[in-house]
C-alpha positions in Angstrom: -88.2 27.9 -30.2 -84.8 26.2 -29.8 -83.4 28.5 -28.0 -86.3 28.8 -25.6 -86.4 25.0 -24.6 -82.3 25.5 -24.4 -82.8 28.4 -22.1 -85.6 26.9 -19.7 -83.7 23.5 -19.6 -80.3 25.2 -18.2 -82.3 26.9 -16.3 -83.8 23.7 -14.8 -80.6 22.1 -14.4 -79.1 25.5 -12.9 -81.9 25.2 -10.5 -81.3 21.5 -9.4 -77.9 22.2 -8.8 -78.7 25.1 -6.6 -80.9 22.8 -4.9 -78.7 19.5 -4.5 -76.0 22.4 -3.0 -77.7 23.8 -0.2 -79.3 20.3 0.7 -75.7 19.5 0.7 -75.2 22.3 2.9 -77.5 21.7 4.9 -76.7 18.6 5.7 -73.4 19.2 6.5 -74.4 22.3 9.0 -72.4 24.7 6.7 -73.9 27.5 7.8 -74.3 27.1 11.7 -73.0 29.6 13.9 -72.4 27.3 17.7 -74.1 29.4 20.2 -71.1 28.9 23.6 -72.0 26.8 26.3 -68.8 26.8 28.5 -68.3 25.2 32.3 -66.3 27.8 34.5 -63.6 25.0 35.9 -61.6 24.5 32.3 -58.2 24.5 31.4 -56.4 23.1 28.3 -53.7 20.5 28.4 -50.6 21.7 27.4 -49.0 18.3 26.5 -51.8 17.5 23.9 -51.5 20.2 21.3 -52.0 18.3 18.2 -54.7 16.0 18.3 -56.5 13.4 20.6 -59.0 11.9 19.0 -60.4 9.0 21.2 -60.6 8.9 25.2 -60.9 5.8 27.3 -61.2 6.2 31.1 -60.2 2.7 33.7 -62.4 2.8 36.2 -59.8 4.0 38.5 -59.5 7.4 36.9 -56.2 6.7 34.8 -57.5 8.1 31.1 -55.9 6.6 27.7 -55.8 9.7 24.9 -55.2 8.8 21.3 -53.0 11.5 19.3 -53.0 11.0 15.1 -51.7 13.0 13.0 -53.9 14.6 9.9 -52.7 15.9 6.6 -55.6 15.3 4.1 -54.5 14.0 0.5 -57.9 12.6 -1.6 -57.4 8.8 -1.9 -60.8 7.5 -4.2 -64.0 8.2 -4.6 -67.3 6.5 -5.0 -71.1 5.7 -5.1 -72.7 5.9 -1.4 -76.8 4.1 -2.2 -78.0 5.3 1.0 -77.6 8.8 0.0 -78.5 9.3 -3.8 -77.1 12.5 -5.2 -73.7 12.2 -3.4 -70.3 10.7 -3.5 -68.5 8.7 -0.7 -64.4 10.8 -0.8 -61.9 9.0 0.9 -59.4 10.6 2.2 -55.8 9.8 3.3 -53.4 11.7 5.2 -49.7 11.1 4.1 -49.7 7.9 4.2 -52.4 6.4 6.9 -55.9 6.7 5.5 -58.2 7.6 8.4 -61.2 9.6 7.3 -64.3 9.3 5.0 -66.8 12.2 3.8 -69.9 12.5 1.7 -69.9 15.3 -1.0 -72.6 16.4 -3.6 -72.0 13.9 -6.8 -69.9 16.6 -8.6 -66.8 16.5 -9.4 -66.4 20.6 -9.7 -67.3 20.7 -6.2 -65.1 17.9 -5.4 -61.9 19.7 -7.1 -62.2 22.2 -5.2 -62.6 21.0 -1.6 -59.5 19.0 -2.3 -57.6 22.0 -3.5 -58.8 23.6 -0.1 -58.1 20.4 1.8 -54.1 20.6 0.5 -53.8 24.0 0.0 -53.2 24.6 2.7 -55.0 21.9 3.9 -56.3 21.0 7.6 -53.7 21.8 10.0 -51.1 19.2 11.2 -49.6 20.9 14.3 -46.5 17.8 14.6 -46.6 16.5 10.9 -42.8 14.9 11.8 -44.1 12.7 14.5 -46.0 9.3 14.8 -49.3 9.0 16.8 -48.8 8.9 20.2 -50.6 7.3 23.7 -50.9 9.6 26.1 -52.1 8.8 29.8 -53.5 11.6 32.3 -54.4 10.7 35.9 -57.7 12.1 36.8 -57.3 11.7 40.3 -54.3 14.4 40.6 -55.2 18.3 41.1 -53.8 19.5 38.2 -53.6 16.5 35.8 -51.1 15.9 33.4 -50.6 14.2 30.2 -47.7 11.8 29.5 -46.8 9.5 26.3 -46.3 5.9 26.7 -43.1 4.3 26.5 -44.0 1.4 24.3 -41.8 -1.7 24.3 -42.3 -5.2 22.7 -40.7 -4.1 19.2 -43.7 -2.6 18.1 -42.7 -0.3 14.8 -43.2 3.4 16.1 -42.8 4.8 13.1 -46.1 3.4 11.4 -48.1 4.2 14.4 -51.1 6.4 13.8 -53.7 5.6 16.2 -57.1 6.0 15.8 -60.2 4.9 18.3 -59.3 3.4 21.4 -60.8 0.6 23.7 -59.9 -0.3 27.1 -60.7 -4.4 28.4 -60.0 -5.4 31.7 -59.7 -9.6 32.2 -60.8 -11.1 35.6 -56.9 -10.8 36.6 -57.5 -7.0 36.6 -55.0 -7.2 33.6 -55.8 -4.0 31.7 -55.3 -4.5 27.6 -55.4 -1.5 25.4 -57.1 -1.8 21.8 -55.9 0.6 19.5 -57.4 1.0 16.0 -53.7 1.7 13.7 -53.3 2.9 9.6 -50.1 1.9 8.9 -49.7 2.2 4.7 -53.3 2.9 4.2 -54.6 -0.1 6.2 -56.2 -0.8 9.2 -55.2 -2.7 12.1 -55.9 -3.5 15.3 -52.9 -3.1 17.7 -53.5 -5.1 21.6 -51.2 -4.0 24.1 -50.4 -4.7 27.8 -50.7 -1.9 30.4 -47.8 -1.7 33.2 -49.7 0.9 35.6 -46.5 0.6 37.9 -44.0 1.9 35.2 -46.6 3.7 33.1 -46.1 2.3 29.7 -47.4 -0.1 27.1 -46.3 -3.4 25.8 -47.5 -4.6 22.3 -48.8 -8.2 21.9 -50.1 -8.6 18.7 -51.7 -7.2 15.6 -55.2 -7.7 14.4 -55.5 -7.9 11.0 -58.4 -9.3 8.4 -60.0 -8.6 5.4 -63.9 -6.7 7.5 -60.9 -4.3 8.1 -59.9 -3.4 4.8 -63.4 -3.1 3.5 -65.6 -0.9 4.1 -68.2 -3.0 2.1 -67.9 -5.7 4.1 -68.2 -4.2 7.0 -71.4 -2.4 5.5 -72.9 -6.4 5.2 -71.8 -6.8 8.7 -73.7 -3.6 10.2 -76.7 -2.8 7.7 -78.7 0.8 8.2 -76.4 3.1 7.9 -75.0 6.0 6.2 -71.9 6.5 8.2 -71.4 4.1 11.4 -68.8 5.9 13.3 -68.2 5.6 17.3 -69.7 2.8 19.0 -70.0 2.0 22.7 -72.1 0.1 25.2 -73.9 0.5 28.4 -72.3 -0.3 31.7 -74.7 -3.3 31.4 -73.5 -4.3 28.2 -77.2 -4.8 27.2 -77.4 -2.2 24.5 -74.8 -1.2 22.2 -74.6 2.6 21.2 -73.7 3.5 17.3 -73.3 7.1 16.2 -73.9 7.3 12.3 -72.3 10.4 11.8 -73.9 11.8 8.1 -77.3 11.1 9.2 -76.7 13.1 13.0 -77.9 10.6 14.7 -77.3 7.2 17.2 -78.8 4.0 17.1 -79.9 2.3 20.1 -79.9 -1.6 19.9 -80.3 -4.1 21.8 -77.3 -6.6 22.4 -79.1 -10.7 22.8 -77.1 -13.5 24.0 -76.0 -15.1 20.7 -75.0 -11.6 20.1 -77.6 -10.4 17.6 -78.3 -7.0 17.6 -82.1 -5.4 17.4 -82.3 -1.9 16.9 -85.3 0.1 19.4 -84.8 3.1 18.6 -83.0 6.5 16.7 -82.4 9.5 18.8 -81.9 12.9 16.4 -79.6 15.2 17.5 -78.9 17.6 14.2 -75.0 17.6 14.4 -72.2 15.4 13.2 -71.7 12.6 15.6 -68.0 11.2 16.1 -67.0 9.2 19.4 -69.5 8.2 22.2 -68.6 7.3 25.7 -71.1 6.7 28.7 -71.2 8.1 32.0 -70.6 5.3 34.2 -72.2 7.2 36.9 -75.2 7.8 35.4 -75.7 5.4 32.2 -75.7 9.0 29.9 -74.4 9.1 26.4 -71.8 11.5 25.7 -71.2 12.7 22.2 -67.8 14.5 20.6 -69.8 16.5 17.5 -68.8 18.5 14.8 -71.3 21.3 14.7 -70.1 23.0 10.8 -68.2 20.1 9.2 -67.4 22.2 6.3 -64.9 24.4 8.6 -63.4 21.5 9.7 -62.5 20.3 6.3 -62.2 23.1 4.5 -60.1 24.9 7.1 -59.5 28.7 7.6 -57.7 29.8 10.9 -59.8 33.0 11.0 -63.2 31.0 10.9 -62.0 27.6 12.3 -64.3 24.5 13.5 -66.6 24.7 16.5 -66.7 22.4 18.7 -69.3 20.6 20.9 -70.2 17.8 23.3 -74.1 16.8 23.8 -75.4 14.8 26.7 -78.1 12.2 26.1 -80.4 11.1 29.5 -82.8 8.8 30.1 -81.8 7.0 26.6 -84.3 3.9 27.1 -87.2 6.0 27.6 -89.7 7.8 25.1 -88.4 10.6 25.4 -84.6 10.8 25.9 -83.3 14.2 27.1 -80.6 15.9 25.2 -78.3 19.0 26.3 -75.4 21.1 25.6 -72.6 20.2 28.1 -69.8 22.1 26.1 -69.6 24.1 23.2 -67.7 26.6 21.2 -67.1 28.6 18.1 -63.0 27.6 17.8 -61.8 30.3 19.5 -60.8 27.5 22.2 -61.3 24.1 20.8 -61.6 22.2 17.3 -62.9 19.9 15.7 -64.3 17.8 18.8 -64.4 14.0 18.1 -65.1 12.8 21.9 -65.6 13.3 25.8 -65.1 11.3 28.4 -66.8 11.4 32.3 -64.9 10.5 35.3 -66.2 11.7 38.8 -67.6 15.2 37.7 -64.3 15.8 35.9 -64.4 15.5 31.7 -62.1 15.3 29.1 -62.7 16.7 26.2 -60.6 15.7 22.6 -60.7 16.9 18.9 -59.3 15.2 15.7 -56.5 17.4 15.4 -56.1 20.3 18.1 -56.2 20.8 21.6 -57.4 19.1 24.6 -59.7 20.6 27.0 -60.3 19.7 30.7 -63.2 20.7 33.3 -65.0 20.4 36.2 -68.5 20.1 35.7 
């Protein structure tokens, strides 16, 4: 009789591990196959090769491209509440930390994604070389990207940039906001922009203690699993959040004293990373990783897809959503954003190519 109760309680336990691993799956898209959705005008950039993971257009057409480098080492792990059954792995590359994942709570299953993460690991195409800024003029035929000379004794070494934001003062003055991991931390670098002799100078650096914590920042932004890219209309009435585990974005509403009300969640059913809008047309544009597991755990003869979704009409009942871009890796990885500018787009990805098109 022992036995029997031994025998039907593994088998319980066998069968609620099955079932917490293909929720996992699931989640996580592990199993989707990216059906192509290509524009005919499109061209990679052969001066972005490793990496541009955030894109910020001036409204004159001159785009910012943020290139970081990723070699994936696992740094902690713990609890995430919001999603019972898994673990919150934080992962470093070298020695910038810059990305966070959710995995089933076992540690099995843990091993060996780490294993597959460093053996051989996700690719790092210039693992020598700090993060660049890259600027491409959207106005030009053929477009071309170009690093930034950066002066103002800014350290280059520790530079690893990360999410970019562009603000423009009354002067016309453009300032560049670059989210930095130098020794595991994070920073916020401010720089100058000299259009005339295309480069950067570095002002200051932003640093506090909602930056090193993630669980402060949770306090400071409840309802979410995973808040990731954030953006706001070209009315700066609603602010855009993309919580990537839960494949979704938050629409709230931005109020004078700067509270935020949330009005709605628009489902999309991939990984979200970056948003940008249209400033044409007030569209959302989300950089999506449609099988996360292949981005992670990567394999050059099954590599990441990538894809970009367009969101209309995001105010109304019934937002539309639609495929602008997508594809299986055999041209681009890993997408973590696109960018609009005059029926031209830019398309990045955390660490390969870069991809330009005429829509």
């Amino acid at each position: 009789m022992g036995k029997l109760v031994a025998l039907v309680l593994l088998g319980v336990g066998l069968s609620l591990v099955g079932e917490m691993f293909l929720a996992f799956r699931e989640r996580v898209n592990a199993s989707r196959e990216v059906e192509p959705v290509e524009p005919e005008n499109c061209h990679l950039i052969e001066e972005l090769e490793s990496g541009s993971e955030d894109i910020d257009i001036l409204p004159s057409g001159l785009a910012f491209i943020s290139s970081l480098q990723v070699c994936w080492s696992l740094l902690e792990v713990h609890s995430r509440p919001c999603l019972p059954g898994y673990h919150q792995w934080r992962l470093q590359n070298g020695k910038y930390c810059c990305l966070i994942f959710l995995l089933e709570a076992s540690s099995q299953r843990g091993i060996r994604l780490y294993e597959g993460l460093k053996y051989p690991g996700m690719p790092n195409f210039a693992p020598d070389e700090p993060g660049k800024i890259f600027l491409m003029d959207l106005n030009e035929q053929n477009p071309r990207a170009q690093a930034l000379e950066i002066s103002g004794g800014f350290d280059k070494e520790l530079f690893n940039p990360h999410g970019i934001s562009i603000f423009i003062d009354k002067d016309n003055t453009v300032y560049l906001y670059v989210v930095n991991h130098p020794h595991m931390k994070s920073t916020v670098e401010i720089f100058k922009f000299e259009e005339q002799q295309r480069s950067l100078v570095y002002l200051k650096t932003i640093k506090h203690e909602l930056l090193k914590s993630p669980r402060e920042v949770k306090v400071v932004a409840k309802g979410f699993c995973s808040a990731n890219g954030i953006t706001v209309s070209a009315d700066q009435k609603y602010v855009y959040v993309a919580d990537v585990a839960a494949k979704n974005i938050h629409i709230m509403e931005k109020h004078d004293n700067w509270d935020l009300t949330q009005l709605k969640v628009i489902q999309l059913g991939t990984l979200v990373d970056n948003l940008t809008v249209d400033p044409a047309t007030g569209d959302i544009l989300a950089g999506c990783h449609p099988n996360p597991m292949k981005l992670l755990n990567y394999n050059p003869e099954d590599p990441p897809g990538s894809e970009v979704l367009r969101i209309q009409n995001v105010l109304s009942e019934k937002p539309r959503v639609s495929t602008v871009y997508a594809n299986n890796g055999s041209v681009l990885q890993g997408t973590s954003v696109a960018s609009v500018y005059h029926g031209k787009i830019l398309i990045g990805t955390v660490f390969h190519k870069t991809l330009y098109c005429e829509l």
